[in-house]
C-alpha positions, 0 to 999 in steps of 0.5 A: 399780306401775300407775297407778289411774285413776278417771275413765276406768276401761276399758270392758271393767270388770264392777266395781259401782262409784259414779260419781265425776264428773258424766261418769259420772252421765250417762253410759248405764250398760253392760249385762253379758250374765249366763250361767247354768248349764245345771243350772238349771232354767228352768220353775218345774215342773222346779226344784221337780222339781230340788230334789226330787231333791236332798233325795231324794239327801240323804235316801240319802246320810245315813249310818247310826248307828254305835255303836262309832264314836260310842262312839270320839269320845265317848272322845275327846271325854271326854279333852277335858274339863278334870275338876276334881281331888277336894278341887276337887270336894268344896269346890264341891258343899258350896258348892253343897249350902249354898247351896241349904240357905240358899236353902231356909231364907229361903223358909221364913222368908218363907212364914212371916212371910206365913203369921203376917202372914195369920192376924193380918189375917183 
């Protein structure tokens, strides 16, 4: 296993790394040369001109809607679903229907108790 050595990391190094003794702090920094890829455009006009190309080229390369396909992952999907079972579904839609009709009661009560509370103010 090969020894890490801190304080003299070798020259070549293109690591970002924090300065960890006084040395280092002073020492002056090494410049790493960066490439670029010939792709890239270098004036403002020809990179605009590139992204242009690219969203044209991925505008084309959309691909059309297709029914049976769609129809075909929409099944897939559907046998996905964990479906409840019948007395599952009947005991959660009386819960749910009660709990609308007790909802629907108290706002009834409420809006008469105002109703009631208004015609003895004015």
């Amino acid at each position: 296993m090969a020894k890490n050595n801190r304080k003299n990391p070798p020259k070549d190094s293109r690591v970002d790394s924090q300065p960890t003794s006084k040395e280092q702090l002073n020492s002056p920094k090494q410049e790493i040369p960066v490439t670029t890829d010939s792709n890239i455009a270098k004036s403002p006009g020809s990179t605009i001109q590139a992204e242009s190309k690219k969203s044209v080229e991925l505008k084309d390369s959309t691909p059309k809607f297709n029914l049976p396909g769609f129809l075909k992952e929409v099944n897939v999907e559907l046998s996905k679903v964990a479906w409840p079972s019948r007395q599952q579904l009947i005991s959660e839609s009386l819960a749910v229907l009660l709990m609308v009709i007790v909802a629907a009661v108290l706002v009834y009560l409420v809006d008469s108790l105002f109703g009631w509370a208004a015609s003895q103010v004015f």
